[in-house]
N, C-alpha and C positions, 0 to 999 in steps of 0.2 A: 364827499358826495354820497358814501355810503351812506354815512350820518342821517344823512338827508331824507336817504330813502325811508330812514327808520324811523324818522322824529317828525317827517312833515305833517301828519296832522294835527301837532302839537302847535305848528308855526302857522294854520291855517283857523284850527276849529279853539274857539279860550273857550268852553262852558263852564257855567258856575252853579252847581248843583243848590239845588232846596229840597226840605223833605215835604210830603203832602200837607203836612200839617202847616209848614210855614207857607205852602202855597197858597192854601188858603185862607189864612190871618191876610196876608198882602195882598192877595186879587179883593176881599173885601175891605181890606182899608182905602184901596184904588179903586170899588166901585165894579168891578168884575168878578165874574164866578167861571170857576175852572170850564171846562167845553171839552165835549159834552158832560164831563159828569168828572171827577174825582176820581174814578177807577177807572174810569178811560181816558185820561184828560190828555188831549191833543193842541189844546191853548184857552188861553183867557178869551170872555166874550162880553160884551157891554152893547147892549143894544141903546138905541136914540130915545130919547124924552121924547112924552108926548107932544110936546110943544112943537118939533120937527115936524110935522106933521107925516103923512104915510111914509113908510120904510120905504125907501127910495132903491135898495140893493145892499148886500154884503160887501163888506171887505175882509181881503185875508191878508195881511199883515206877517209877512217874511223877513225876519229882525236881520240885523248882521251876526258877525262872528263872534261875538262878545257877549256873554251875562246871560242872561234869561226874559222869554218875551213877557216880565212883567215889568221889567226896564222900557218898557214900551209904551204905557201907558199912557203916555200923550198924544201918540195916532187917536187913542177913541177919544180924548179930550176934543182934539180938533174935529175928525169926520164925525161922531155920532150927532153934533149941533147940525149935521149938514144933512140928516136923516138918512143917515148911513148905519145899516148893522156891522159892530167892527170884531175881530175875532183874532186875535194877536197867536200867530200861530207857534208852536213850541217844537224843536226841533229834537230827535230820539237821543239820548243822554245830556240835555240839557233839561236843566231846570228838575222836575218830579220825573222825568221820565227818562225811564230803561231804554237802550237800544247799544247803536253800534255809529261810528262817525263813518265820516266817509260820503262821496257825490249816490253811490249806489244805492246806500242805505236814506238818505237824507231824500233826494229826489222823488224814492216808492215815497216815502212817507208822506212828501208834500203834495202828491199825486192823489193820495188816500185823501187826506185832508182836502184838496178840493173836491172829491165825488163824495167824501160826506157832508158839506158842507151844502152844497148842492142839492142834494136828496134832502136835507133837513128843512133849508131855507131857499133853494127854488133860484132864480136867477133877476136880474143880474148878477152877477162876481166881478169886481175888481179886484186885482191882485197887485199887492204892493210888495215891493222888494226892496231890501237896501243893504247897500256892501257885499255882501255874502248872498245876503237874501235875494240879490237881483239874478245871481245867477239861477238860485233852487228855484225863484218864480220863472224863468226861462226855462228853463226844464222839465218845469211842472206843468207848466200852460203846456209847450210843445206833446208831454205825456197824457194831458185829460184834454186839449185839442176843443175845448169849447168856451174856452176863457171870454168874457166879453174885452175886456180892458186890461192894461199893464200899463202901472207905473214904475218905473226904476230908477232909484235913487242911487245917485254917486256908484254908477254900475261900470264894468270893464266889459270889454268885449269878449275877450278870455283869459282864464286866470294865467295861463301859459305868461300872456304877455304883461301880465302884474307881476307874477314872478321874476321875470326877467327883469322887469325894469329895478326890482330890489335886489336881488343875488346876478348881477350883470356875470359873473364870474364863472355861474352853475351850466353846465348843459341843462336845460331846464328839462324840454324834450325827450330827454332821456329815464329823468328819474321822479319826471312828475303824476301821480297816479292819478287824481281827480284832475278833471278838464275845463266844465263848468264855461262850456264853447256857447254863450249866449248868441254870439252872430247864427251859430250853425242851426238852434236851438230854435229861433225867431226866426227862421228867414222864409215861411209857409204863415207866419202867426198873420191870422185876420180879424182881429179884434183893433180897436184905437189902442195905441199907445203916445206914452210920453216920458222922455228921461230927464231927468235935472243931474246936472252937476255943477260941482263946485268949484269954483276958480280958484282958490287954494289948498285945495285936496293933495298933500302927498303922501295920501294912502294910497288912493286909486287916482291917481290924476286927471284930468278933467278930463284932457285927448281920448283917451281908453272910451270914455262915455261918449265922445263924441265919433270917434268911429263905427260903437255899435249903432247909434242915430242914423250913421249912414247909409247902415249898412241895411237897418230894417224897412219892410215892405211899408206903406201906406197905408193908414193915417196916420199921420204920429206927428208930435213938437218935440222941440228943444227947449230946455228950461235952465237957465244958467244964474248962479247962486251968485253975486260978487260977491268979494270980500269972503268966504265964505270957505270953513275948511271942512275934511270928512266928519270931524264929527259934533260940528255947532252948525251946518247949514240950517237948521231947523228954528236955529234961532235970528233967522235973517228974512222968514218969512212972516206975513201976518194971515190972519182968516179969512183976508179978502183973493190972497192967492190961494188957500186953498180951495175956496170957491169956484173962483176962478177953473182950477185945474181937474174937481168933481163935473161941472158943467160942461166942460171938454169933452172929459173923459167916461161919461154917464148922460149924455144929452136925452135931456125927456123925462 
């Protein structure tokens, strides 16, 4: 258990470093450019073709616990056709950037990133989350408190009870230091939401996502992936659900 206490952000957070310079080879081979700038960069941004016709709102794009948000690149594949500005957000010691791991450090951060995002580009926000990411946009909406929308993909309600359900053995309670209590997080949120999970997730099992459904205030759906595991649901959807789920989630 000690072990535990010393190594769990090793078990929670995988980042895979790039230096600036490969940042930028890859966001413009994928059609992206660092956000806002290369010496400040806080995520990739790829705005909608003109053919979308008016920018319909932002997205902010909170990746899971794996790799770096230019493995994400298929968010702005999908929304930017949907006249969405998409902005794949980068989390502090992943990818080109400096920081510290950890719910404390990651949450300011993604708090930051929605009030400059905001101040740049004006509102709507939709905030997407996945895995990991549902919990810092729970956190993050609850800290800038003006979020229009959340979507949370393959989310738990709190990590507490993710943990548990993998290390059944640990007092978890005891030696857990990040909480990432999206029920507690959400339970004032008044913006639409919607969660999708995946009926064969056992990363984060579907229940976890369906509790916090429960749990949250009004408006919101449920969105349920068949066949479908944590990390191919994406591939079980087509661009007629994501429509679909913009239209919800963005009406007007």
């Amino acid at each position: 258990m000690g072990g535990l206490v010393l190594v769990q952000d090793s078990l929670l957070y995988f980042p895979e470093k790039i230096t600036p310079a490969q940042l930028e080879n890859e966001a413009r081979a994928a059609g992206l450019a660092p956000w806002p700038g290369i010496a400040d960069y806080r995520g990739l941004l790829r705005a909608p073709p003109a053919s979308a016709g008016p920018v319909r709102g932002t997205v902010i794009l909170f990746h899971g616990n794996a790799g770096h948000a230019g493995h994400r690149a298929w968010y702005a594949d999908q929304l930017t056709t949907l006249g969405l500005r998409v902005i794949l957000a980068e989390y502090p010691a992943y990818g080109a950037r400096d920081g510290n791991l950890g719910e404390l450090s990651v949450v300011a951060d993604a708090a930051a990133t929605l009030a400059a995002v905001r101040k740049q580009f004006g509102e709507p926000l939709l905030v997407i989350g996945e895995s990991l990411g549902s919990g810092v946009a729970a956190a993050a909406a609850r800290a800038d408190g003006n979020v229009n929308a959340l979507l949370l993909i393959t989310p738990w309600d709190t990590l507490k009870n993710v943990a548990s359900y993998h290390y059944p053995w640990v007092p978890v309670s005891w030696v857990l230091r990040d909480k990432y209590d999206s029920v507690a997080n959400l339970a004032q949120f008044r913006g639409r939401s919607a969660v999708v999970v995946a009926e064969g997730d056992d990363v984060v099992p579907a229940r976890f996502g369906r509790t916090l459904y429960d749990r949250l205030p009004e408006a919101k759906r449920l969105f349920s992936v068949a066949g479908a595991g944590h990390n191919d649901w994406y591939e079980q959807v087509d661009a007629r659900w994501w429509q679909g789920m913009v239209d919800y989630l963005l009406p007007g």
